[in-house]
Backbone bond lengths (Angstrom), bond angles and torsions (degrees), N, CA, C in turn:
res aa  C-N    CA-C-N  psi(-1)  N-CA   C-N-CA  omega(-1)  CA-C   N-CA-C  phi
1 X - - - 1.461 - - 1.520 111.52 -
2 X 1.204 93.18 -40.48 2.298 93.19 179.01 1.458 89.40 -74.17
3 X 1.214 164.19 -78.29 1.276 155.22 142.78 1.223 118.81 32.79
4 X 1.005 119.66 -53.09 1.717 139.77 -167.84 1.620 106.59 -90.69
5 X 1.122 102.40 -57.29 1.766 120.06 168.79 1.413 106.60 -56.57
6 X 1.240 150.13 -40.31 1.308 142.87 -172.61 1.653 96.46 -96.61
7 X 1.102 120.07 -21.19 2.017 103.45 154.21 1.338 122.17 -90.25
8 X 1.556 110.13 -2.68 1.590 99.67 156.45 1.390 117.28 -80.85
9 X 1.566 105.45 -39.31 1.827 99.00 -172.28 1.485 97.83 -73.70
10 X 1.092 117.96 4.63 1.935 89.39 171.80 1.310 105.22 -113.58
11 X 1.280 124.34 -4.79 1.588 127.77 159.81 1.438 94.33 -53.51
12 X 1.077 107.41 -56.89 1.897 111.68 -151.00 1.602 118.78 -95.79
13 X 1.677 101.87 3.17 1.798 109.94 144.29 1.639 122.34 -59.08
14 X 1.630 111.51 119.22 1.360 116.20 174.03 1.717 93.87 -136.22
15 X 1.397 115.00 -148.24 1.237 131.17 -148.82 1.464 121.33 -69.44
16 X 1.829 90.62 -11.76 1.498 111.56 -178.16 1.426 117.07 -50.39
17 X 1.690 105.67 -55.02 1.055 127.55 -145.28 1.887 87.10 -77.16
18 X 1.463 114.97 -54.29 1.287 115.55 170.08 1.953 139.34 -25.30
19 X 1.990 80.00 -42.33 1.781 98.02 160.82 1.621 129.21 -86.95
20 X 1.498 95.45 -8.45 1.314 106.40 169.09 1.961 103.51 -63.02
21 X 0.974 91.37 -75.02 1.321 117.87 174.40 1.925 115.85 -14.85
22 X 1.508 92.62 -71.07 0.896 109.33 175.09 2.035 120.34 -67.16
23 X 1.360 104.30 -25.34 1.736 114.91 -177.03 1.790 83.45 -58.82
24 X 1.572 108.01 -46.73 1.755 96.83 -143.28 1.825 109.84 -74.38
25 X 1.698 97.07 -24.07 1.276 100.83 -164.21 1.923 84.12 -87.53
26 X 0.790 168.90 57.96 1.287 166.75 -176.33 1.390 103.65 -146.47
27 X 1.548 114.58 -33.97 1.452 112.43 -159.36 2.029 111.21 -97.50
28 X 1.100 107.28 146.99 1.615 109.53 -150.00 1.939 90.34 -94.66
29 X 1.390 116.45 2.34 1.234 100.95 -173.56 1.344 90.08 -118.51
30 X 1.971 106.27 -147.64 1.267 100.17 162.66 1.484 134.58 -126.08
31 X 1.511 106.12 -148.32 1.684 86.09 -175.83 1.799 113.45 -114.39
32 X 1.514 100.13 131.04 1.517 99.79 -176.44 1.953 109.97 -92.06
33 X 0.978 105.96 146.58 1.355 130.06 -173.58 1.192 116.76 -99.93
34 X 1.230 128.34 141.98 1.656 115.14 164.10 1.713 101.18 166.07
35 X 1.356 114.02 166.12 1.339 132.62 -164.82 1.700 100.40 163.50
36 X 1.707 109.33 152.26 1.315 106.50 171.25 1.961 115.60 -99.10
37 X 1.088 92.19 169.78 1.476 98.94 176.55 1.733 120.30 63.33
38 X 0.984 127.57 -119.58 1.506 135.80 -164.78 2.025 96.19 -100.60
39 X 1.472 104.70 -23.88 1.654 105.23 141.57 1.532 141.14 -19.10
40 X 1.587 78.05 -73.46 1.550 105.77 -170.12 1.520 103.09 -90.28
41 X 1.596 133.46 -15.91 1.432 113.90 147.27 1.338 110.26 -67.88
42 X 0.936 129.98 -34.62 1.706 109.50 179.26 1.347 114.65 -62.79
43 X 1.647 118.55 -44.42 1.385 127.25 -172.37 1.714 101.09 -64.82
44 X 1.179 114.68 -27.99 1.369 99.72 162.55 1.149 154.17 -76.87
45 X 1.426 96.03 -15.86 1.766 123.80 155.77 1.461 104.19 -62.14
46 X 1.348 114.50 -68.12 1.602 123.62 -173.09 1.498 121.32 -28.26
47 X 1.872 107.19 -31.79 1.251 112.01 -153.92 1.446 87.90 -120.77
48 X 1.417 128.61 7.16 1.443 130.04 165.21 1.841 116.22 -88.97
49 X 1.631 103.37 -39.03 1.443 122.50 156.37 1.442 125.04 -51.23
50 X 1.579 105.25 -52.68 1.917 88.86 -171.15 1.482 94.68 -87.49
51 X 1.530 131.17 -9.54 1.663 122.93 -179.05 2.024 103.19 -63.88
52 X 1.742 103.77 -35.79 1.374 75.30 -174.23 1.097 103.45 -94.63
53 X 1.349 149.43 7.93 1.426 147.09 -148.82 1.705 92.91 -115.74
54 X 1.387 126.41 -3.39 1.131 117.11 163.58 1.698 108.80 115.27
55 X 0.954 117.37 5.55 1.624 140.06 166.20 1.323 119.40 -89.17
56 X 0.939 117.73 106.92 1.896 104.66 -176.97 1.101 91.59 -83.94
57 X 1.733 114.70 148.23 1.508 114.79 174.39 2.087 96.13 -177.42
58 X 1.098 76.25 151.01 1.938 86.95 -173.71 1.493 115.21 -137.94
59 X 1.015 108.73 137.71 1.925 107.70 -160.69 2.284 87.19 -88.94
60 X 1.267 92.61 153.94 1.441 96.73 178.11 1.481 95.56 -149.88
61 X 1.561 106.29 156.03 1.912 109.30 -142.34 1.802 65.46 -117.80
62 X 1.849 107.46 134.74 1.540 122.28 -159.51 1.928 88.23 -78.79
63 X 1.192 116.58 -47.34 1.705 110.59 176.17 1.144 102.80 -48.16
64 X 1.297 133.40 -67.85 2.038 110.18 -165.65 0.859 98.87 -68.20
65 X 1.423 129.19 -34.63 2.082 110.65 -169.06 1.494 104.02 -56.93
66 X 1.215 141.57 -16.08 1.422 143.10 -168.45 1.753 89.88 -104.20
67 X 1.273 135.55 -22.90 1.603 135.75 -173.91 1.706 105.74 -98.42
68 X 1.465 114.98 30.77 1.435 103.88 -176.45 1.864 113.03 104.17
69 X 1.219 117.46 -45.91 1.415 128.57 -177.23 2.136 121.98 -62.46
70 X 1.861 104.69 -7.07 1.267 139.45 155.65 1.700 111.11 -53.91
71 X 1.400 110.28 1.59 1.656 103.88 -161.12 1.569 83.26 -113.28
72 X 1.295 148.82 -11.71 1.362 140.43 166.22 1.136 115.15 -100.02
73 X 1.923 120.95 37.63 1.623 146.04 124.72 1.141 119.48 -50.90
74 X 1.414 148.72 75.57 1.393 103.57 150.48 1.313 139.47 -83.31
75 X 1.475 132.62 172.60 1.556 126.57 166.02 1.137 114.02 -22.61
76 X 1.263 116.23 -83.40 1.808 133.75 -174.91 1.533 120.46 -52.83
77 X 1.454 134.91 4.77 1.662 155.33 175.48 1.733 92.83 -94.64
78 X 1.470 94.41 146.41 1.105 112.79 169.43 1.870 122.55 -117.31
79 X 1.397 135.03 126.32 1.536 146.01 -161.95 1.672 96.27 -98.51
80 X 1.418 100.57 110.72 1.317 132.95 150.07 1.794 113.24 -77.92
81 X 1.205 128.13 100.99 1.610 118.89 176.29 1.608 100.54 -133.27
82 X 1.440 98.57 129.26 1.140 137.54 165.52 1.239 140.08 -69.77
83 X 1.511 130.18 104.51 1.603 120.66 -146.02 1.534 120.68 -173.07
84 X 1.393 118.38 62.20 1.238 123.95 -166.16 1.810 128.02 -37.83
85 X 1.522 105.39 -22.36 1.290 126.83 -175.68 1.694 100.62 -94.93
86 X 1.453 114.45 -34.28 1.379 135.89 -149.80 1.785 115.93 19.62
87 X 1.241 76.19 62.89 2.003 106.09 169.52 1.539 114.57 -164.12
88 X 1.325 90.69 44.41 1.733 84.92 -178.87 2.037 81.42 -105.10
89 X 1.698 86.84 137.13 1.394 129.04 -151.63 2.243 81.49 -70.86
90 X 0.966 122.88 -22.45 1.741 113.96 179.95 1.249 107.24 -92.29
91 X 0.984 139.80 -27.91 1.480 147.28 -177.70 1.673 125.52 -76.74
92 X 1.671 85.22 -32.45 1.682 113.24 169.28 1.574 104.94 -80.57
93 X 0.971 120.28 -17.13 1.350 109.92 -171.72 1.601 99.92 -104.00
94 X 1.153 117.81 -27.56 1.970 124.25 -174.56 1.692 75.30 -83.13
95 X 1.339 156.98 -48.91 1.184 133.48 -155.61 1.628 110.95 -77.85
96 X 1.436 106.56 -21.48 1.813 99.71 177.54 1.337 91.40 -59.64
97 X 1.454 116.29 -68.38 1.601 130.36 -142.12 1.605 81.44 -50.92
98 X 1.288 126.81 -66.33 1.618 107.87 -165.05 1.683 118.95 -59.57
99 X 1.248 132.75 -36.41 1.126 118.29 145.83 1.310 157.45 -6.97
100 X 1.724 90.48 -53.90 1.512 106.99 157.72 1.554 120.45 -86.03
101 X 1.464 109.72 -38.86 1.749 96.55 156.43 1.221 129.40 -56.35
102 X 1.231 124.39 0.93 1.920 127.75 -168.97 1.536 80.42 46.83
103 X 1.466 137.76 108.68 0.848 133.65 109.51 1.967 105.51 -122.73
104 X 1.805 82.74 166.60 1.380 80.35 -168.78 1.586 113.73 -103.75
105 X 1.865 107.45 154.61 1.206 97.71 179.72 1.645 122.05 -134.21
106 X 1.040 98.75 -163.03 1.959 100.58 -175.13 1.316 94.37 -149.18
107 X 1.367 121.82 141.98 1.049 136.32 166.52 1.494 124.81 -110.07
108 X 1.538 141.13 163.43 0.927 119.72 -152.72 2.022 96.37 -163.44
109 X 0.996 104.29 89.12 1.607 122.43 -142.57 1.291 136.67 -128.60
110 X 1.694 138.93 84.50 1.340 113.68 -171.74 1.027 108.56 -62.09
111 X 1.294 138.27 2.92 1.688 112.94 154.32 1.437 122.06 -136.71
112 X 1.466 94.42 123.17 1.682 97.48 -175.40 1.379 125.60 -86.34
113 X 1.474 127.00 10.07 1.117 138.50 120.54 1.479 155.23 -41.40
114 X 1.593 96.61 -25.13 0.885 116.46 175.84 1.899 124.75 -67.51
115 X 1.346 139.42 172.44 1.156 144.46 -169.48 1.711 114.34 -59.91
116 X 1.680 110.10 -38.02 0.993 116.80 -166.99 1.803 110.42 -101.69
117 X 1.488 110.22 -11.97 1.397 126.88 176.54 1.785 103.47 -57.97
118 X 1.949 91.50 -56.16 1.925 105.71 -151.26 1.683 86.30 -78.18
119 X 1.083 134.82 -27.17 1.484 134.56 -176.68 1.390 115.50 -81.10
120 X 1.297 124.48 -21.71 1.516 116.38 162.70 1.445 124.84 -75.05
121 X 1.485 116.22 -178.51 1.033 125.97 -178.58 1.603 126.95 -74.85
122 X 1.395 88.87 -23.03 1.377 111.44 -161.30 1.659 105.55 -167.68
123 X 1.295 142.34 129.89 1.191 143.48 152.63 1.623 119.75 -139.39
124 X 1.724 88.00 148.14 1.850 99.62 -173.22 1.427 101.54 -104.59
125 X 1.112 93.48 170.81 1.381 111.53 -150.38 1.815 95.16 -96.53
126 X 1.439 129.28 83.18 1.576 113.59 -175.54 1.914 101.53 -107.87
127 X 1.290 114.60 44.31 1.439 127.08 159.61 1.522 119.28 -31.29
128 X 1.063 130.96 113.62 1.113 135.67 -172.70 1.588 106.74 -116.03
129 X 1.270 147.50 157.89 1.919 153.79 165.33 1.690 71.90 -89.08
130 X 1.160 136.69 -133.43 1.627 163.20 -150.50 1.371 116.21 -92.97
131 X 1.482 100.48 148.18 1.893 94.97 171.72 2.368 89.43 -87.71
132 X 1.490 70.39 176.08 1.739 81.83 -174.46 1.669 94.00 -73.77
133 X 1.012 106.63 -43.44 1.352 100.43 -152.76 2.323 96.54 -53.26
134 X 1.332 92.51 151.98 1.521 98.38 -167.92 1.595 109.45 -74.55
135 X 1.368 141.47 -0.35 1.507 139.95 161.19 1.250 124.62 -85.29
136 X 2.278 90.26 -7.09 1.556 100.21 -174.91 2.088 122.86 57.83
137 X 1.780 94.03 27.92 1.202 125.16 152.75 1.256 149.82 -47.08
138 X 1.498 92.44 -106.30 1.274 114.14 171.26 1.963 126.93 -71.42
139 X 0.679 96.17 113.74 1.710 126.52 -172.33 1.462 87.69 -35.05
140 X 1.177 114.11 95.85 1.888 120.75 164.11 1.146 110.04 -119.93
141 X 1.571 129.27 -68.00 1.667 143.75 -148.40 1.810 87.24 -83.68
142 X 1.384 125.99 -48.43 1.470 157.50 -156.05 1.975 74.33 -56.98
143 X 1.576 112.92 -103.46 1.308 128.76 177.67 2.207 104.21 -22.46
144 X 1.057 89.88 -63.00 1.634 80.06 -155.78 1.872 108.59 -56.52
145 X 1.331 111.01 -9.89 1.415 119.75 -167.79 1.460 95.76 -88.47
146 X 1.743 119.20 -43.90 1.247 132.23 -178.14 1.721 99.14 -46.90
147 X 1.589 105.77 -76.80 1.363 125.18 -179.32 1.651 102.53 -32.68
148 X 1.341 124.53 -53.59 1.670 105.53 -161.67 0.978 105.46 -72.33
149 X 1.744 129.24 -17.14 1.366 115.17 -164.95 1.525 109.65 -79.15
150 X 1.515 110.64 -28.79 1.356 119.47 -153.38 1.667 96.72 -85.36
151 X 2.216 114.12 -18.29 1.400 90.13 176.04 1.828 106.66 -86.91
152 X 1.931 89.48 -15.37 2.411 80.08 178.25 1.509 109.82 -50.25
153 X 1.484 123.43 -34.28 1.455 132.86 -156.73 1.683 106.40 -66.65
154 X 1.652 98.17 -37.73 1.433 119.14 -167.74 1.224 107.27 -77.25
155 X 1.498 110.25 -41.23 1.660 107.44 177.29 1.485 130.16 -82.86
156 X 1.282 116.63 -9.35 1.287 143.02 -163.58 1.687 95.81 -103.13
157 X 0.566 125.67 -50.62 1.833 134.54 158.96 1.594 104.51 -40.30
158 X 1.171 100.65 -84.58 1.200 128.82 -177.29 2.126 106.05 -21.31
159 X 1.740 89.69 -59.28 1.846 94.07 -173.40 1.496 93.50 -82.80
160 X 1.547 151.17 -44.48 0.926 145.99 128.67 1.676 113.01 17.75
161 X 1.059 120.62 -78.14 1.286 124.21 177.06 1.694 124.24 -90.46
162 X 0.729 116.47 1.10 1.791 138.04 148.30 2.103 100.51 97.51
163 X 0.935 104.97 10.67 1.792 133.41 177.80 1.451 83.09 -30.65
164 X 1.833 116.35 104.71 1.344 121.30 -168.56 1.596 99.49 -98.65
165 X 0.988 129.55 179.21 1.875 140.13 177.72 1.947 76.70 -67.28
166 X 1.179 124.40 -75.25 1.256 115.77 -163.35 1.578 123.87 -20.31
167 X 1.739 101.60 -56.08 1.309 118.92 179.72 1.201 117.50 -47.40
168 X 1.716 105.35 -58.72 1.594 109.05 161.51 1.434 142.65 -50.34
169 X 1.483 119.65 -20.82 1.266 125.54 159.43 1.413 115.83 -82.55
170 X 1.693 116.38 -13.89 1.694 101.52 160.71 1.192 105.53 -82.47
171 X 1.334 140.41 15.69 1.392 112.36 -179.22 1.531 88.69 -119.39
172 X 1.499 133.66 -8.19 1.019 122.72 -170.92 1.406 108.16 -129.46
173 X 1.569 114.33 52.66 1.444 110.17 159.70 1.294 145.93 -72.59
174 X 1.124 128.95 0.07 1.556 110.10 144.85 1.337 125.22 -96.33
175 X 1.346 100.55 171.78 1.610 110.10 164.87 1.742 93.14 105.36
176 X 1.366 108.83 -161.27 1.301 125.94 -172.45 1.720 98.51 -86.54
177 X 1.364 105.66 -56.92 1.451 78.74 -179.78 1.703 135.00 -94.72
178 X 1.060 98.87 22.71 1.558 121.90 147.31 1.167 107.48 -61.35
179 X 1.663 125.31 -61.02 1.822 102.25 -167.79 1.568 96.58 -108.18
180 X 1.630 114.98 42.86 1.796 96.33 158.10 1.829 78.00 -99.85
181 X 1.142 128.76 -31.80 1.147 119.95 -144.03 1.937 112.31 -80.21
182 X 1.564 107.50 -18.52 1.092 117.92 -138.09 1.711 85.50 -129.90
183 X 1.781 118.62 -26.34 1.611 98.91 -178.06 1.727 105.78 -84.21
184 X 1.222 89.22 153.71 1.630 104.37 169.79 1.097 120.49 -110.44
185 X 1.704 116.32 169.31 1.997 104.51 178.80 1.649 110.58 -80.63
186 X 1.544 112.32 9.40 1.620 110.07 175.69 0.905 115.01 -65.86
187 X 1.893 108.96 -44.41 1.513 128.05 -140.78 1.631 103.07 -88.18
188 X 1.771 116.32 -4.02 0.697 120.46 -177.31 1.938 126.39 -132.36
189 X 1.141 99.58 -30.95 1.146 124.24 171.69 1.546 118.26 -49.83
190 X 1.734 129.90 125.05 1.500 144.69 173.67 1.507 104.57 -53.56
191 X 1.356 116.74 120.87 1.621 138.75 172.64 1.466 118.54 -91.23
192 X 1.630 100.39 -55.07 1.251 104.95 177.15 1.831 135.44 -85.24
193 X 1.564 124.17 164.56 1.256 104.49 -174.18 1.418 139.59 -3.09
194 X 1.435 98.83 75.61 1.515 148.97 148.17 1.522 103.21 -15.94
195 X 1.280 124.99 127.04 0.998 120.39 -174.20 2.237 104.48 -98.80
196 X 0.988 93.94 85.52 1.819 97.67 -149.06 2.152 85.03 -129.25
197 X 1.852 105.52 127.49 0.712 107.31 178.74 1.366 95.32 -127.95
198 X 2.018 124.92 174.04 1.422 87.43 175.66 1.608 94.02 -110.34
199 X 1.495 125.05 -165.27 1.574 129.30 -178.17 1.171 119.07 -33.56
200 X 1.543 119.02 -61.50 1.493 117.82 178.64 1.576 128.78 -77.66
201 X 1.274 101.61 14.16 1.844 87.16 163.53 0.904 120.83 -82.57
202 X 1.576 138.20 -176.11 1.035 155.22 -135.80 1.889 111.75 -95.33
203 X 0.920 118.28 163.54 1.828 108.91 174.80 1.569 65.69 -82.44
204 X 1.671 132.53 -83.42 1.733 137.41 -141.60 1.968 106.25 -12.97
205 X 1.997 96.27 -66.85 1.325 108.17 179.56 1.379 107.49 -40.66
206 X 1.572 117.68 -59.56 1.334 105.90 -154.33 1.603 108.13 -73.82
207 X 1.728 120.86 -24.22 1.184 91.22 168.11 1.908 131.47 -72.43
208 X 1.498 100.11 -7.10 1.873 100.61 153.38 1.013 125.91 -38.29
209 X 1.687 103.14 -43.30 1.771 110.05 -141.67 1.606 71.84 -85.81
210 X 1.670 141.41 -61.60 0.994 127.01 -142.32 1.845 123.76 -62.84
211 X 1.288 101.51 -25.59 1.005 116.16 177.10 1.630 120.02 -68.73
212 X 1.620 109.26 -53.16 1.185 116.77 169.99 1.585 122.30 -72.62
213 X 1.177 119.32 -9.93 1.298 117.81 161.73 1.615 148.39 -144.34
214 X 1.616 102.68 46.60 1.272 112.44 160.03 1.422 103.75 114.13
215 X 1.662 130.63 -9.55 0.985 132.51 120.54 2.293 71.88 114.04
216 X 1.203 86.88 68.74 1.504 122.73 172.29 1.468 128.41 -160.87
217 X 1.129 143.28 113.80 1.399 139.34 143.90 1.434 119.31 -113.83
218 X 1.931 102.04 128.73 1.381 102.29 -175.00 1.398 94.94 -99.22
219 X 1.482 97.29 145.73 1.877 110.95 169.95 1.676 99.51 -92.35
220 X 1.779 100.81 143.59 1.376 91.22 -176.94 1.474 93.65 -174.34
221 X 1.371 134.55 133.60 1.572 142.61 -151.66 1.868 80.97 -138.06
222 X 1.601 107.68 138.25 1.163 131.11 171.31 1.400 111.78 50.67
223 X 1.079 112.08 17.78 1.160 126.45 -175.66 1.775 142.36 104.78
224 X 1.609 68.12 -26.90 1.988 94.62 -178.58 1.606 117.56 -78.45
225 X 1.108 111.19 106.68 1.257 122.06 -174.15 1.745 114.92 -35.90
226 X 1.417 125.88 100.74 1.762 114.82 164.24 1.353 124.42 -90.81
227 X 1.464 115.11 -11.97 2.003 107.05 -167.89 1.811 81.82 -174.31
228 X 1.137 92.14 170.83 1.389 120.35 166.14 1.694 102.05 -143.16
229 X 1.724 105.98 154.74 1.295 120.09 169.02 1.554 117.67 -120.46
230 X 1.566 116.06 122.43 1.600 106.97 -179.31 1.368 113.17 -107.72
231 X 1.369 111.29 -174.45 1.402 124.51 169.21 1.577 113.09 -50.82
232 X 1.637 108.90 -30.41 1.266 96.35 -156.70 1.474 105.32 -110.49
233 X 1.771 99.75 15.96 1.675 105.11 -179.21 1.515 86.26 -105.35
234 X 1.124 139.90 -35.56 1.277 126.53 178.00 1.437 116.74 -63.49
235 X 1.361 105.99 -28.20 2.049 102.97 168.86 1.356 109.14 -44.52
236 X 1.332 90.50 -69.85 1.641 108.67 -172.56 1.650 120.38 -39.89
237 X 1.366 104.68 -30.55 1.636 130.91 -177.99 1.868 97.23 -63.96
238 X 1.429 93.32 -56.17 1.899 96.59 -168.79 1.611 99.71 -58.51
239 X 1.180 104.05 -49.58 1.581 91.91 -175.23 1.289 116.69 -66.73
240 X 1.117 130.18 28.46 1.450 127.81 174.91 1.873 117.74 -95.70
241 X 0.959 120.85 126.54 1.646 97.03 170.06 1.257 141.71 -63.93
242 X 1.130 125.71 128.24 1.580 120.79 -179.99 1.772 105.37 113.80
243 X 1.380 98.30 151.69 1.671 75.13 -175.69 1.500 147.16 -60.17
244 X 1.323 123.82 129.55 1.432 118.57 -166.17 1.759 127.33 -68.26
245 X 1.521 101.63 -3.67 1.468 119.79 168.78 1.302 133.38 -111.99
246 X 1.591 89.44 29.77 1.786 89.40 -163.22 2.221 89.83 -117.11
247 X 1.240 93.66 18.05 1.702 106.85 -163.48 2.268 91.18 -109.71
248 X 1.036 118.66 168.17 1.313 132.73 175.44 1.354 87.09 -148.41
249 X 1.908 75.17 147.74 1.357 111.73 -160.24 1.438 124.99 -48.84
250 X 1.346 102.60 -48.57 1.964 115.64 157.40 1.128 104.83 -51.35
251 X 1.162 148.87 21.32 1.639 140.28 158.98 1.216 114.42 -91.01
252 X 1.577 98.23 -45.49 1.652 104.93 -170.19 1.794 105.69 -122.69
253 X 1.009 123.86 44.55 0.996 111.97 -163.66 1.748 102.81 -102.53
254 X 0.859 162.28 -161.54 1.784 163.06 162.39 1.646 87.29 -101.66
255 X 1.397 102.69 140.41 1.601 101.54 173.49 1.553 82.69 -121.56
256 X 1.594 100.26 171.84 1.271 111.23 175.69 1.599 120.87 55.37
257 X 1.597 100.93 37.32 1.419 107.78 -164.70 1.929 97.35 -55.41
258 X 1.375 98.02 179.32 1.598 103.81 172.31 1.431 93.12 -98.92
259 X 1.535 124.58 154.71 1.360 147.12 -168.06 1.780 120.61 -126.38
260 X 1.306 138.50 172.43 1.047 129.68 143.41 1.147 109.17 -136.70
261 X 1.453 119.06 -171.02 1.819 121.87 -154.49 1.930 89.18 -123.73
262 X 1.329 123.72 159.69 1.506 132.74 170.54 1.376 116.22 -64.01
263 X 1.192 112.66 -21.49 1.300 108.60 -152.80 1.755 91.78 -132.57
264 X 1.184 128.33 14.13 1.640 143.53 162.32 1.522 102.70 -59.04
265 X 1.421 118.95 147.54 1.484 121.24 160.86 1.471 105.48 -72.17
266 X 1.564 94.82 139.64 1.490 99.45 176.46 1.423 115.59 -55.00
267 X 1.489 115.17 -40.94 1.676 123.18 -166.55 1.652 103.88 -58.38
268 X 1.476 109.62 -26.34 1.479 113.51 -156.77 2.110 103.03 -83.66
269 X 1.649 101.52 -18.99 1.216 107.62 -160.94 1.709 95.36 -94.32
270 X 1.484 129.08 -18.34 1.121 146.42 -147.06 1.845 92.99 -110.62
271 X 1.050 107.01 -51.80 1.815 104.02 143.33 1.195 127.45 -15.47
272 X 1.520 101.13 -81.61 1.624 118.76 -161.90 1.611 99.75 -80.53
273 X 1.678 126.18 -4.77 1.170 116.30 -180.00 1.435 113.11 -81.92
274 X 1.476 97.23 -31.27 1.787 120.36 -161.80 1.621 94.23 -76.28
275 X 1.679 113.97 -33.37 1.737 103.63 -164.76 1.254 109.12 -81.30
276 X 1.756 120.28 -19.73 1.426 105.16 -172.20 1.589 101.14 -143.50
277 X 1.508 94.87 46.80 1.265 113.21 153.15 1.877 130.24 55.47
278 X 2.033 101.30 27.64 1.265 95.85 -169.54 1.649 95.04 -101.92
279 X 1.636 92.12 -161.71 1.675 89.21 -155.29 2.190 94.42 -130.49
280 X 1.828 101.63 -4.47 1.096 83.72 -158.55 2.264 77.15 178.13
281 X 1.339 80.49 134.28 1.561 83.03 -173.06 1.731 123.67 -151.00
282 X 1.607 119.02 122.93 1.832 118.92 -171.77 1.221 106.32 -45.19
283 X 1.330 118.34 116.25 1.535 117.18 148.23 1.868 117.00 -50.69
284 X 1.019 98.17 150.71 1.785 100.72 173.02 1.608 111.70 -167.01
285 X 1.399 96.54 148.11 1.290 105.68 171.18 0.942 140.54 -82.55
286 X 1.391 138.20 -169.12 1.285 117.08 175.69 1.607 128.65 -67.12
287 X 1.134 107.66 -8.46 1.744 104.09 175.71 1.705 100.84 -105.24
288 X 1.292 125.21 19.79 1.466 123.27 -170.57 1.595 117.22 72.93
289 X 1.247 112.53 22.79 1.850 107.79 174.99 1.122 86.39 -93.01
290 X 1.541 89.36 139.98 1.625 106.88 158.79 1.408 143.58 -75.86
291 X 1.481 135.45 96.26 1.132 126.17 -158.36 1.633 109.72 -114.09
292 X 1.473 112.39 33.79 1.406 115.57 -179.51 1.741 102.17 160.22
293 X 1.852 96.39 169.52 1.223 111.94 174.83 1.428 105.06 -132.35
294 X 1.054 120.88 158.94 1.747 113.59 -176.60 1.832 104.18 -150.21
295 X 1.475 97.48 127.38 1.885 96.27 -177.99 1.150 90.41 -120.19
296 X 1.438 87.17 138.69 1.924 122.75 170.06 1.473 98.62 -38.26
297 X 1.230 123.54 -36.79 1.713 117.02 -164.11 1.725 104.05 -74.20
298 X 1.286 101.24 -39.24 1.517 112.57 179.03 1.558 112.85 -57.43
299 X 1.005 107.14 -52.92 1.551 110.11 -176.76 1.460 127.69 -102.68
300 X 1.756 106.13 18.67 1.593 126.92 139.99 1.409 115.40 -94.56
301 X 1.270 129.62 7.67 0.992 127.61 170.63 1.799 126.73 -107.01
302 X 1.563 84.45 -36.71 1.850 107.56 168.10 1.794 80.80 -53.86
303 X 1.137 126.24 -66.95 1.997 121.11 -156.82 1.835 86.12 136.04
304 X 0.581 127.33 58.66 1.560 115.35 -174.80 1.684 120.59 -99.79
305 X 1.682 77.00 -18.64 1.716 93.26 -163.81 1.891 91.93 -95.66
């Protein structure tokens, strides 16, 4: 039944939802939230969503805003109210008082007929047939229709205002996905003695280098990165016939290795490690110099993944 109800309210999205959109991004303050009862838990989600998505907005309970708690309105904020009946007798009364402040509002309503629909600024259409519950009670199908609209509003804002992954990891620095969001391959990535040979050395050397350093050697002439050699290109090497050291390194080396950039999200490089199966990869710049190496282990450990 909530299933069914969230393909009616998006049948029955038109131009409204568009001026919604447009009321919030127009307005120089922010956006207040509120509804009573199982409402106002949703409206409190709503206003927890567009706060991190780059919307400032704060849910306010419609009884105190009428007891004094109406004074963290200003003019320039825009009223989100929540109201499946949209005639609940507290909501009607926080909608005069804003009225007379000219502030502006949106309503959010299975019925747009209703008192609090024709008196807003703007109202969507959150029409529901029945709640699930079987007395056709308790606020189920009602809420979850409320809830999707208030996260379309959030996300639609959100690309609207160009709200990058970056943005979102400043607002969401701790925890785990704080540092997938926020590490880079700088913050983690090997600077010093580079395990970098150029084409014509030896397989012998490079199996030194592999051992002594992380079981990578990048090939690279004037600086500009051409191949790297791994652990698991040297397997492939032993099983070959004939001797496996009688070859230089530009023979067998991977050309056209895959790369990442310094300033790349770690999560994004930890991706491309996982899809084609490497273990450890040359940083480079934009002309292909190499200014680092970076291992998958390193930057599952920063939290990257």
């Amino acid at each position: 039944m909530e299933r069914d109800a969230l393909a009616e309210v998006e049948s029955r999205l038109d131009a409204a939802f568009a001026r919604a959109v447009a009321l919030v991004r127009a307005s120089s303050g922010r956006v207040i939230v509120t509804g009573v009862g199982k409402s106002g838990l949703i409206g409190r989600k709503i206003a927890a969503t567009l706060t991190s998505t780059g919307t400032p907005a704060t849910f306010l309970h419609p009884v105190e805003s009428v007891h004094g708690d109406l004074g963290i309105v200003g003019p320039a904020d825009v009223v989100i109210l929540l109201s499946k009946s949209g005639e609940t007798a507290e909501l009607l009364l926080l909608l005069e008082a804003l009225e007379r402040f000219g502030v502006h509002t949106i309503a959010i309503t299975s019925n747009v007929h209703s008192s609090l629909a024709r008196h807003a600024d703007v109202a969507l259409d959150a029409w529901v047939r029945e709640e699930a519950c079987p007395h056709d009670l308790a606020p189920t199908t009602s809420t979850t229709a409320a809830l999707a609209l208030g996260d379309a509003l959030a996300v639609a804002l959100l690309e609207a205002n160009g709200f990058r992954r970056e943005d979102f990891a400043r607002l969401h620095p701790g925890g785990s996905l704080g540092r997938r969001l926020l590490t880079r391959v700088a913050d983690v990535m090997e600077t010093h003695d580079l395990p970098v040979l150029p084409p014509d050395e030896t397989i012998r050397r490079a199996v030194v280098a592999l051992a002594e350093r992380r079981g990578i050697v990048v090939v690279a002439e004037e600086g500009r990165v051409t191949g790297v050699f791994t652990a698991g290109d040297l397997t492939r090497l032993m099983e070959r016939e004939g001797d496996p050291f009688a070859a230089r390194l530009g023979d067998v080396m991977v050309r056209a290795p895959k790369t990442a950039a310094a300033e790349e999200l770690g999560s994004a490089v930890v991706y491309r490690m996982e899809r084609h199966g490497i273990m450890a990869m040359p940083v480079v710049d934009g002309a292909q110099a190499l200014v680092g190496v970076v291992h998958l282990h390193d930057l599952m450990r920063a939290g990257a993944a």
